[in-house]
C-alpha angles and dihedrals in degrees: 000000000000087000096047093056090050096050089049099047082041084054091043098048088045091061097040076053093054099045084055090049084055100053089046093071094102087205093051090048106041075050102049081040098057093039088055084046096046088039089052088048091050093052099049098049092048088057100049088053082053094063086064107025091041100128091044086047101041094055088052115106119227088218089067102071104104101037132093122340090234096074097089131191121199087220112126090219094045142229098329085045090058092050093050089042097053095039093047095037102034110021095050136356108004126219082340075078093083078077085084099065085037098060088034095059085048092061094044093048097045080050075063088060083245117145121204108148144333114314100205105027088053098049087052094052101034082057091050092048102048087048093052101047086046093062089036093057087033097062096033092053107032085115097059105042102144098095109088088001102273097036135259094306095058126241085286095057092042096052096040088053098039079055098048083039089064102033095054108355134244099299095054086045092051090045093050090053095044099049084045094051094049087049091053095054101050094051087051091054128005097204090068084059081056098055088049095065101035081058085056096045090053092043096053083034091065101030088056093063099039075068103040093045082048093053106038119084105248090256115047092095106164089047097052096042090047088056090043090055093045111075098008084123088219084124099028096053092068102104099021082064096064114085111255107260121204123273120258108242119231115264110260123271125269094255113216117220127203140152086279096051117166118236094223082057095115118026130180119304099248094165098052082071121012130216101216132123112282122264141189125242105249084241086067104049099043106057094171111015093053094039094106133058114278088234091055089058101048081051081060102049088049093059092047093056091051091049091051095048099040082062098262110150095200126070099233110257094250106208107239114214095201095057088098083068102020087151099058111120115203116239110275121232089248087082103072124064115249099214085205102191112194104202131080109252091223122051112216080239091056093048096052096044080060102054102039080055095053090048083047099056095040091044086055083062103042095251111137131201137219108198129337119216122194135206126186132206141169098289110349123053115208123219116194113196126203103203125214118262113281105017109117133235102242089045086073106035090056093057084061094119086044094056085040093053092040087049091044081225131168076235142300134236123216123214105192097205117001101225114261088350105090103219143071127265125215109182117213122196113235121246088230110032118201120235109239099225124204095224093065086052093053095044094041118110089228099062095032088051099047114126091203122130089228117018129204116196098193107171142271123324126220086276102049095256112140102247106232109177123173116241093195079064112057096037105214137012133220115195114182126158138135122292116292105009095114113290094137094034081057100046093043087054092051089052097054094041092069088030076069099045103041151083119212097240083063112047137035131167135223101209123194119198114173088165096052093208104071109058101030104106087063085074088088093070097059098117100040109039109351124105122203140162120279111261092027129126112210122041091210099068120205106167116097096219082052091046085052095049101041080044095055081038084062098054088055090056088049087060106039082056095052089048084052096042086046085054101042092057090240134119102214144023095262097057092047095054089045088056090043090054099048081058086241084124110071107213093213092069084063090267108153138184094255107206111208103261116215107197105200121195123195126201084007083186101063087052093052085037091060104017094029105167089011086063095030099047094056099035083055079049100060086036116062085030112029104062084084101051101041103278118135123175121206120193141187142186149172097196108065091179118133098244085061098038100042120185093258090061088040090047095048099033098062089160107080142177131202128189122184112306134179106242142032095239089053091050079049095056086045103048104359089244136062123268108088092084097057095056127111116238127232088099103311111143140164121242129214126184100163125310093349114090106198127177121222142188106223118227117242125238119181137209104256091040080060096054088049098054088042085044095054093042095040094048087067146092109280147172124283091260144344119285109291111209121194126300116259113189091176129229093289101061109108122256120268091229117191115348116256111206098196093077092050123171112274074230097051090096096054101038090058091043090054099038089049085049083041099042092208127098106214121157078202087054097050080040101048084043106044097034088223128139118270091241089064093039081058102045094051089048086054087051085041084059102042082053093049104240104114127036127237130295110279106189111257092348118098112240126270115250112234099196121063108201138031089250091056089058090048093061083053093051093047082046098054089038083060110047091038095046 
């Protein structure tokens, strides 16, 4: 029977084979391609002619087409066109029928290679579509049919609706379109199920307090006020307002093998992509509501309560970062490809040659076994063995090459033992390795539901679970591999992991790019999410003097955040913009909203190799201080050599990632321990956050899936300009000397008169007001204090402002005019 089976699934995959041999002779298929295009053509264009010649084709016979010439159609496409036009239009769906050459001229253009949209995504709605209008038309119109014959509905909508008619009335009919409709549309696009529910909150919102206003004396104002507050599902919504995600399916069991092992044992991997309906990430669908952190919001909802309860009538005005774009919509899921693979990666037959080769190698050196589990994931299966009583550990993991050469492997890779688990893990590649694709993370409930401040979605574990790890955590991250095993696939996904997770207001990125070519297509983000130095040209910065200078700038901004964190009574960045948005942080005091900042650097080693200590002194520097005050580092390498990865990187960067390398003591400068070496490439790669070494398949990101997230986010509505952090002239800019009024600032004017209206003398304040850079805000102070306007400067404290009133300032400034006239 076995062999049978074989022979019968061996028959089926050579002629899916042969069909694909077909389709990859590019003649036939430019041929079959520009036929489906013309057909589609010809039929709209028959149909069209329908909607006019309707009664002369529709009394027209099928049967007729080949008889004599002086039967005569008024069809533009003839009399086939006719044929196709009344049985389409008035046989079956009506003018929904124009979905056919719609769908047709899909499949020839994507015969051209040309794609324009989904295949199959499009031919299932576009059915649905056609089938719904249909009925629509069908039950509006059933008493006025005479227009194409049946109506406009076709002969299938007006028999379907005359039948629910009659089975549960109009009402019921009407009831069943318009809830399938609605769920059609919302299948189609989550954010219309959004707006549903943001109608109903608003409805049961109004009409609540329409009640409560109705049933409350007139004054009885805090209790009224207190009612209105409760239910008004403006905090409970939250979560009901994000479109409902799939759920992540569990990881697969642990499968047993043993000589009796069952043939439905391992069965296609349906949780590793579902085939579920798309939907959007709830990032993409709330562009405002979700815009801040969820524990931001529960912050919020605390201090509510308290208020309420302390006797306060009036719900705090909260400051909302996002309100400068209140409009930005966050990039939806569609975006990215979904590399759906449908069949299972391991074979049951695979399965069981591996493990009776396992048994076999270990058997040749009289080490027995007492069960064998298997768990498969995307590229690599796991076997855990149980070994029998008494056979010790090392004497497994040394056989590793044997077990490689039995099982005719890429390599394996030997967990002895496997923590809390109690067994030993050898770690297979599988023969047909699944792509991870982007598009599962995002979708995935894991990643949707995280709680984290700044979530990675990096991709599927051993065991199919989506990989979500916290930045903010880490706090920083070293990647480092050979060259192309997946550096620039992993730090794309982690771009577009928290692409998919951020406002603008809250995030922006420091991206170096020695190579210019990796991380250009993220230009297009500058004035949504990139960071630069005042006075440069391009956001992604690839010079090494540039790279010094925005990495020292980012050492002033360290320490500007921690001055504002001192002053604001908090210990890290999320408690101070809790406190800002609750308005208990007065901006004129230089508070500010902080976003977290990731600063990305690509090819770390050419850097080290032409700045050395000028790179490396800063970067210690964010490392060991920034993670407080919203400063990540993210850094990646190709050459995982000591000189490159110092101790003082290794001791303040304890996340770590390692992609394939060539040698153990390079695995060991990665990770401190060997494995990377054994991996398999193709963006496999072995993480480590602490003491927990877990291996990941990292989930692939593309080129074009890339332009179409920086396209979507690029094409609107943005800030000014990109994030300016603060000037950095170096230690080898000359000296100021003493200030020469005479050459006063052209802002010189405008900055007194605001710091005597003010009467508060900030560098933060001249710069926040005027958007200028902080070199120049401390150059007009210096002028400020030769003049005599403002005092000293007096450490944390602001200066103090010499003159009182604005006429006052006027009889300095007729002073400096004349002794500098």
């Amino acid at each position: 029977m076995s062999k049978n089976t074989n022979s019968s699934k061996a028959a089926k995959g050579n002629e899916k084979e042969k069909k694909k041999g077909i389709l990859k002779d590019e003649r036939l298929r430019f041929t079959l391609g520009l036929f489906v295009l013309l057909f589609s053509f010809y039929l709209t264009i028959a149909f069209v002619s329908y909607l006019f010649a309707w009664k002369s084709d529709q009394s027209f016979e099928w049967q007729s087409i080949f008889s004599s010439s002086s039967i005569r159609v008024d069809n533009w496409a003839g009399k086939v066109g006719a044929s196709f036009s009344s049985q389409f239009l008035n046989r079956w769906f009506g003018i929904s029928s124009f979905a056919i050459p719609f769908i047709i001229g899909i499949i020839g253009l994507r015969l051209f290679k040309i794609r324009v949209l989904p295949l199959r995504k499009t031919i299932y709605r576009s059915i649905i579509f056609m089938i719904l209008l249909s009925l629509t038309l069908g039950f509006l119109f059933q008493d006025t049919n005479g227009y194409l014959g049946s109506g406009l509905g076709g002969a299938h909508g007006l028999f379907v609706t005359q039948w629910l008619n009659a089975f549960i009335g109009k009402a019921g009919t009407a009831f069943v379109l318009i809830t399938g409709i609605l769920a059609f549309l919302v299948y189609v696009n989550n954010h219309f199920l959004f707006l549903l529910k943001k109608a109903y909150n608003e409805v049961i919102h109004f009409m609540h307090n329409t009640f409560a206003r109705s049933e409350q004396p007139v004054n009885s104002n805090f209790e009224e006020t207190e009612q209105n507050d409760g239910p008004s599902l403006t905090d409970n919504s939250i979560a009901d307002n994000i479109p409902a995600q799939d759920e992540e399916p569990p990881p697969p069991e642990s499968k047993e093998l043993e000589d009796t092992v069952p043939l439905d044992m391992t069965k296609d991997l349906s949780d590793f992509e579902s085939n579920t309906p798309e939907s959007k990430p709830a990032s993409s669908s709330e562009p405002k509501e979700a815009s801040s952190d969820s524990d931001v919001e529960l912050t919020v909802n605390k201090q509510v309560e308290e208020e309420e309860g302390s006797g306060s009538a009036e719900k705090p005005d909260l400051y909302d970062p996002t309100l400068d774009l209140s409009s930005y919509l966050r990039p939806p899921v569609e975006l990215l490809e979904d590399y759906k693979s449908r069949k299972a990666p391991v074979s049951e037959e695979e399965l069981l040659n591996n493990k009776n080769r396992i048994v076999e190698t270990l058997g040749n050196y009289n080490i027995q076994i007492a069960r064998i589990l298997a768990t498969v994931g995307p590229t690599v299966t796991l076997y855990e063995i149980v070994p029998a009583p008494g056979v010790r550990i090392s004497k497994i993991k040394n056989l590793e090459d044997d077990i490689a050469l039995s099982l005719s492997a890429l390599g394996i890779r030997i967990i002895a033992p496997i923590p809390g688990r109690g067994t030993i893990g050898i770690e297979v590649p599988n023969q047909r390795p699944e792509v991870v694709s982007m598009y599962s993370i995002m979708r995935s409930a894991k990643f949707q539901d995280s709680k984290a401040d700044l979530a990675l979605g990096l991709g599927k574990t051993i065991s199919n679970e989506t990989f979500v790890i916290d930045l903010a955590k880490m706090p920083h991250l070293l990647v480092a591999g050979a060259t192309g095993q997946g550096k620039s696939v992993g730090l794309n996904a982690i771009i577009t992991s928290l692409l998919y997770r951020k406002h603008p207001a809250q995030l922006k990125f420091v991206l170096v790019d020695p190579k210019k070519v990796e991380l250009t297509l993220y230009n297009k983000l500058e004035r949504h999410f990139l960071a630069k130095l005042p006075d440069t040209e391009e956001a992604i910065i690839t010079d090494t003097q540039k790279v010094i200078n925005t990495l020292n700038s980012l050492c002033i901004e360290m320490d500007a955040r921690y001055d504002l964190l001192k002053s604001a009574y908090v210990r890290n960045i999320k408690e101070y913009n809790e406190k800002f948005i609750s308005r208990r942080l007065n901006p004129n005091k230089g508070h500010k909203y902080l976003p977290y900042i990731v600063v990305i650097i690509d090819e770390f080693a050419d850097l080290i190799m032409t700045a050395g200590r000028e790179i490396e002194t800063p970067i210690a520097r964010i490392a060991q201080l920034a993670r407080a005050v919203g400063i990540h580092l993210i850094i990646a390498t190709q050459r995982p050599t000591t000189n490159i990865i110092t101790g003082v990187i290794k001791a303040n960067f304890p996340a770590r990632i390692g992609f394939r390398v060539s040698s153990m003591v390079d695995s060991r400068t990665i990770l401190d321990t060997p494995g990377a070496n054994q991996l398999i490439g193709k963006g496999d790669m072995l993480v480590s956050t602490g003491n927990d070494l877990i291996r990941v398949q990292c989930a692939f990101v593309d080129t074009p899936e890339v332009e179409r997230i920086t396209d979507f986010i690029g094409n609107q509505k943005g800030y000014a300009s990109a994030f300016m952090l603060p000037e950095y002239t170096g230690e080898s800019a000359e000296e100021t000397g003493e200030v020469d009024l005479s050459k006063r600032d052209d802002l010189f004017e405008d900055a007194a008169r605001l710091l005597v209206m003010q009467q508060q003398g900030s560098t933060s304040l001249i710069q926040r007001k005027f958007s200028i850079g902080y070199n120049r805000a401390g150059r007009i102070i210096d002028q400020l204090e030769a003049a005599g306007i403002v005092g000293p400067f007096e450490g944390s404290k602001a200066r103090q402002v010499l003159i009182q009133d604005e006429i006052s300032l006027e009889h300095v400034f007729n002073g400096l005019n004349e002794k500098n006239g």
